[in-house]
N, C-alpha and C positions, 0 to 999 in steps of 0.2 A: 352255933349253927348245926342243925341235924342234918347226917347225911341220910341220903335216901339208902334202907334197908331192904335186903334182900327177903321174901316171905317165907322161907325157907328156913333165914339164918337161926333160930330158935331152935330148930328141930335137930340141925346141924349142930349146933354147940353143944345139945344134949348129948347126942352119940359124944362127938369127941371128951366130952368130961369123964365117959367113962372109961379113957383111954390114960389122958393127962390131968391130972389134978387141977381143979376149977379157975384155980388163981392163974394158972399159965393158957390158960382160952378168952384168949380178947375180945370184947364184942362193942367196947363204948367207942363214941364216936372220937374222939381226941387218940387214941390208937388209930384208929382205921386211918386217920388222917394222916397220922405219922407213915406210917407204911403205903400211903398209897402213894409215894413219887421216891424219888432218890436224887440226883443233882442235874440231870438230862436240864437243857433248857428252855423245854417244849413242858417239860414237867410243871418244872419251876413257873413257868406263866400260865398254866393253867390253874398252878396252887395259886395264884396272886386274881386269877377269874374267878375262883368260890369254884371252880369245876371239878366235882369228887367222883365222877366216873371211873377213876381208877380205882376209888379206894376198895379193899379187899373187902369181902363178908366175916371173914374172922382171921384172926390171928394165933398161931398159937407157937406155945413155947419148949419143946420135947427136950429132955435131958439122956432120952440113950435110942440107940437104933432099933431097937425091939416096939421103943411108943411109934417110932418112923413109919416103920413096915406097915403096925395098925391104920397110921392114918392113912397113908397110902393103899390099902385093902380097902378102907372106907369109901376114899373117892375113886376108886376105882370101881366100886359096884353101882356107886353113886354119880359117876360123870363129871365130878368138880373139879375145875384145874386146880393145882396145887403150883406156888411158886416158893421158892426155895431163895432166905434172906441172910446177908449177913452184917454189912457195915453199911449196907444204904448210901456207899459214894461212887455207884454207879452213874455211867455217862451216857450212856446209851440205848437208856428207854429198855434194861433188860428184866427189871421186877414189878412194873408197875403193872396193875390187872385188872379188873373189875370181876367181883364176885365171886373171886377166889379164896380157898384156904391160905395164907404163907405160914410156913414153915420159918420162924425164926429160929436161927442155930446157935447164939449167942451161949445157950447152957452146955454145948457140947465146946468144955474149956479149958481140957488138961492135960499138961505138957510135960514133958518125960524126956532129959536129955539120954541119950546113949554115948557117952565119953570115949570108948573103946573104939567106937564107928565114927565118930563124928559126924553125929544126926541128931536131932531131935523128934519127936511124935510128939503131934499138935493137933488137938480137936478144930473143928469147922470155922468153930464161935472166937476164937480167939484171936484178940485184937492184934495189927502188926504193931504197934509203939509195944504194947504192953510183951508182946513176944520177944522183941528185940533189950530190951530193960533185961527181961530174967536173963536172957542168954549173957549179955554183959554182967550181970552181976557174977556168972558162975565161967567169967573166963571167954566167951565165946559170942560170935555176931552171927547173925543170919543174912545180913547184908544185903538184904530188899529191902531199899528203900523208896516205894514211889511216892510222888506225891500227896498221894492221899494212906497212907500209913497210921496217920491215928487217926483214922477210923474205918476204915477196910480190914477185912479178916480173912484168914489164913484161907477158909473155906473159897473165900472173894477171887482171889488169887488161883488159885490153881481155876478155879470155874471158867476164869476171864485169860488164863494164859497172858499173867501183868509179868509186868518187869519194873525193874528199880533203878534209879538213878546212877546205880553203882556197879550196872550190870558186866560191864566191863571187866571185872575180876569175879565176879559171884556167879554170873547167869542170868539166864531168862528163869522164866517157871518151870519150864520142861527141862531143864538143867539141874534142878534145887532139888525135883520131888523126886524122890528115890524106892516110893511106897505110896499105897492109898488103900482108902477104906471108900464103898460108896454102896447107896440103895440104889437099885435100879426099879425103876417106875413101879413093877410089878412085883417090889421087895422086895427081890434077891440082894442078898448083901455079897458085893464083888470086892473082893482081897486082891490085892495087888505087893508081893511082899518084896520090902526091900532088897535089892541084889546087887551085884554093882552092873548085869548086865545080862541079858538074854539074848538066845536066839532060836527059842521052842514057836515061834510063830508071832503072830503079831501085839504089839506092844501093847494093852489092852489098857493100861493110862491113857496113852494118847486119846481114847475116847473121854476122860472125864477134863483132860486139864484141856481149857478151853469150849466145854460145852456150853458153858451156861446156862445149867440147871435142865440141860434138853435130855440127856440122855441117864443122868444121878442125881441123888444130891448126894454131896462129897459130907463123908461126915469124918473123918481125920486123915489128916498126910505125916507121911514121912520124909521128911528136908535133911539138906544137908548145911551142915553148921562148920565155922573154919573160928580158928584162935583169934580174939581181937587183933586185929594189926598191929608188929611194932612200929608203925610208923606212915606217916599219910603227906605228899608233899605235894604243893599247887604249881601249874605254869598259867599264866595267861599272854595274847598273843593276840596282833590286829595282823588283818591279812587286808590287802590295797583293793578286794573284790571276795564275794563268796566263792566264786570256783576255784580261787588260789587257794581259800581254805581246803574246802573239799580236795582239791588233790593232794594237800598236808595231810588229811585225816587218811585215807585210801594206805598212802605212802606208810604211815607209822602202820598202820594196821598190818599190811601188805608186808611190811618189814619187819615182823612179830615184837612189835612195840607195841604192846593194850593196855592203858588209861583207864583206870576205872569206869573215870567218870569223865564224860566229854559230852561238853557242850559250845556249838558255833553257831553264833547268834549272825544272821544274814545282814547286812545294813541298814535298814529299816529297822529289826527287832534291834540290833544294836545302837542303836542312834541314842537313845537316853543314856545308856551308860557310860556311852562315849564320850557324850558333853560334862555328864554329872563326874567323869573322873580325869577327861582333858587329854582322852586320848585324839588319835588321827580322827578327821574327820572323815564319813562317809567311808568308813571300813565296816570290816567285817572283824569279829570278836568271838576270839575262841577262849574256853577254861580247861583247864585239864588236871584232873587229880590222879595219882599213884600211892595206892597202898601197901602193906604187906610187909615182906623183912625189908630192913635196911640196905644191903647188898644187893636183893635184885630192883628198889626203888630208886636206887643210885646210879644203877647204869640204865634204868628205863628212862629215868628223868635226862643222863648226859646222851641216849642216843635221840630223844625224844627232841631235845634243842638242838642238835645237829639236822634234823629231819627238818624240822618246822623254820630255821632258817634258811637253808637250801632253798626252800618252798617260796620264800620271800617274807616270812614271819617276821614281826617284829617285835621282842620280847617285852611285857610291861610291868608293870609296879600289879602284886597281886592282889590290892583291895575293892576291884570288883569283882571277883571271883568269891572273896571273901564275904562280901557283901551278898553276892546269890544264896550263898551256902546258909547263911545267917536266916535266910528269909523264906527257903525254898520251898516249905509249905503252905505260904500265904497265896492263895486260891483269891480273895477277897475284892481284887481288883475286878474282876469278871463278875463276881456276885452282882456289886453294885452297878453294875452295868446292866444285866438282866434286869437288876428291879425295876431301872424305869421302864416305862410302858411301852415305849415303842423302842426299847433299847433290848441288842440280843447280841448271844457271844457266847463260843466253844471251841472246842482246843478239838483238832481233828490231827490224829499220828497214820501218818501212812510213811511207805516205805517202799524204796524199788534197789535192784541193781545197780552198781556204780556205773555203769555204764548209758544209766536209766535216769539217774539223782539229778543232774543239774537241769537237765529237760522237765523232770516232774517238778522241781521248784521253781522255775520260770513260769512252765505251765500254768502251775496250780494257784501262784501270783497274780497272772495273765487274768483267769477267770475271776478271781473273788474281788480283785478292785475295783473292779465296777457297781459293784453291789454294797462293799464294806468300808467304814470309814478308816480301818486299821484293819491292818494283814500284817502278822509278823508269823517269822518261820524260822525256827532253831534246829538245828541236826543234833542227837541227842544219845543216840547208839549206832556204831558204825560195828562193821563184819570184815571178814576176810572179802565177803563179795556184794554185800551190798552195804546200804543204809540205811539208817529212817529220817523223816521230816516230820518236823510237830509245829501243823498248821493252824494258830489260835485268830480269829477275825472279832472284828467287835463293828456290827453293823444298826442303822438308825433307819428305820421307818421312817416315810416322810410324816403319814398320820401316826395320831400322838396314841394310836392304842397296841392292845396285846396283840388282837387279833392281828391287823399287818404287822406285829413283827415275828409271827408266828409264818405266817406267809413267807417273808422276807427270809428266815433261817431255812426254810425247805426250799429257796431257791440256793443261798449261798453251799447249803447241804449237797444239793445237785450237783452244780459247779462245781464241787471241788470232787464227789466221787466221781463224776463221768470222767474228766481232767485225768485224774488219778488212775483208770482203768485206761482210758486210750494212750497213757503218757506209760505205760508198763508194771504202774505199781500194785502196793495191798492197799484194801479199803481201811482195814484196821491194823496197828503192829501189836495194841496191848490192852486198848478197851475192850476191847469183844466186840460183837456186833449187834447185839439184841433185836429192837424192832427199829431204831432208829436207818440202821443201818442196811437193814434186810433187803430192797426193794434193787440191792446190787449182787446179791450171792449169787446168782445164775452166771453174772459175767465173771464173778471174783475166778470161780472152780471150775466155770466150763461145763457144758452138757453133763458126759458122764460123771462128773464130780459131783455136780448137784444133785442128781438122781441118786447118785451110792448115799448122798446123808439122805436127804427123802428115805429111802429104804431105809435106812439107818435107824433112823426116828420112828417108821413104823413098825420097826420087828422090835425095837425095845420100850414101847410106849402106846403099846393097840389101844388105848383107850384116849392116848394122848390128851394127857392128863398134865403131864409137867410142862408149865413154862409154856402153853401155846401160842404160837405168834411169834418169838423167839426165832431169829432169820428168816421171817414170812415163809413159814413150810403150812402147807394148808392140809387142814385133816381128810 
């Protein structure tokens, strides 16, 4: 099937050839196709409609920041957006585009441990499985883990301001990057050099981690790397309701007790595991991992089960926790659910204050069962003062087509960000917010908040050329 061509795009791949070598300028249709969605589920049923309005006008593939800058000169005389690509397991409707250039980062690939600092430098394009392999092979983990890991890239990560499953002892993103390399719209290349800390004025990363291609494209970071752990031990734990949970997680946090990795699966999300391992009925289901040395794993683990009893915890046999771990990648359940035609489903993470948390999961419950034939909610990263909640629904059209379930997910969409904002919380903790998401960033940041990125985006993108659409900012 041919997608409909840009008139143009001929003339365009001409210039760009004489930028990047011919084989890296994509123009056939089975490229454009691949590039024009990422895993959004508004994407995904438009790919399953034959509807290629996103797909881009060309593709191309640059191996260092100097071919960058060109292209970016180009479409900047020229008016062509440019979106900026890495592992394509975006959720949020943030790289799909019509009749744009992308920028795939993929060649920018090469990683450079620093042993003395315990850091790595990591080009854009480079895969998280494949980053975390070399690091283990030479002694060391990087320890973001999210779920989409083998195939999201380093570049992906800092854009999206992700976190990993293990953030608990690692970090968020803004935690990890210690250093960057980025083009800014108008080619300048901004250095940002590793230190362990500043306070000459304002932190000039905090613009790129978390942009989403609006304000650079990130072409290598500098992360922080820790010695494989001597040792990794599990708790799992039913609690007789979710808020008994939740005040066990507050508490250990609260009582500088930090879990790697925590996860409390609500009663509903917990229900299959429950049955399938014979635990309490109609409980709530925590996991908890602890990594690192031996000695302080050993008293997190004994103050850890003193906390979570107190609390009314009930300790269990760890093979569902074990079983998670086993599987934590598999996305798959949710794919096959979007395929069918009136079938739709997304994992939405927001997060509020503890004081905020069991209101925004009632809440946010409240509104989407009406609409969805399943609502499950896990708490997944707790703070000294807040949380998050990871709210995945899986709702059914009455009619058997795309369209109402297309409809259907911009209503469940609704519901759960307006909920979300009147209940205290963020609309996003880790996906970003691309364009799925955009139509709430006035209420996220508030009047002047909104206005300073507005300004933001226009003093570093006058041509506004990257990524447009991207938090509904209008040119």
């Amino acid at each position: 099937m041919s997608i409909k061509n840009n008139k143009t795009t001929e003339s365009v791949a001409s210039n760009l050839r004489t930028i990047i070598d011919e084989k890296y300028v994509l123009t056939d249709d089975a490229s454009r196709m691949i590039y024009s969605r990422a895993v959004h589920p508004l994407e995904f049923k438009r790919f399953q409609m034959a509807d290629y309005t996103n797909a881009p006008m060309i593709i191309v593939q640059p191996e260092n920041s100097e071919q960058i800058q060109e292209i970016l000169s180009f479409a900047n005389v020229n008016k062509i957006p440019i979106v900026p690509y890495g592992g394509g397991s975006g959720i949020v409707e943030g790289t799909a585009l019509g009749d744009c250039i992308v920028i795939d980062m993929k060649r920018f690939d090469q990683i450079k441990i620093n042993k003395e600092n315990n850091t790595v430098t990591v080009g854009a394009g480079v895969n998280g499985r494949n980053l975390e392999e070399y690091l283990n092979q030479n002694g060391f983990t990087f320890g973001h883990f999210p779920q989409s890991m083998n195939s999201a890239t380093i570049g992906g990560y800092v854009a999206t301001a992700a976190i990993g499953t293990f953030s608990g002892r690692y970090g968020k993103m803004e935690d990890i990057v210690v250093g960057l390399e980025a083009i800014l719209p108008t080619g300048e290349i901004l250095k940002v050099k590793p230190i362990p800390r500043r306070s000459s004025g304002p932190h000039l990363e905090g613009l790129l981690i978390g942009s989403e291609g609006m304000f650079g494209i990130i072409t290598e970071a500098i992360l922080k790397i820790y010695s494989v752990p001597e040792s990794r031990k599990w708790l799992c734990y039913t609690f007789e309701n979710t808020p008994k949970g939740l005040k066990a997680l507050k508490r250990l946090i609260q009582q500088d007790v930090r879990p790697a990795l925590v996860r409390l699966y609500d009663e509903a999300e917990a229900e299959m595991r429950i049955k399938k391992y014979s635990l309490p009925k109609n409980h709530s289901l925590l996991f908890l991992a602890f990594e690192g040395p031996y000695d302080l794993i050993n008293w997190q683990i004994n103050q850890a089960e003193k906390i979570l009893n107190e609390c009314g915890g009930q300790p269990q046999l760890l093979d569902a926790a074990l079983d998670w771990y086993q599987y934590r990648f598999d996305t798959s359940g949710m794919l096959r659910f979007n395929q069918e035609p009136n079938g739709i489903a997304d994992s939405l993470e927001i997060a509020a204050p503890w004081d905020k948390i069991e209101g925004l999961w009632r809440n946010v419950r409240a509104a989407l069962e009406p609409l969805a034939e399943v609502v499950h909610v896990h708490f997944s990263h707790i703070y000294d003062n807040e949380c998050s909640a990871y709210v995945i629904f899986y709702a059914r059209a009455n009619e058997g087509t795309e369209e109402a379930a297309i409809s259907l997910y911009r209503r469940c969409l609704q519901a759960t960000m307006n909920t979300c904002i009147e209940s205290g919380g963020t609309i996003s903790h880790h996906h970003g917010v691309g364009r799925a998401k955009s139509p709430w960033m006035r209420c996220e940041h508030g009047g002047a908040g909104w206005e300073t990125i507005v300004k933001l985006k226009h003093a570093l993108d006058p041509n506004f050329i990257l990524n447009p659409g991207v938090w509904g900012i209008e040119k």
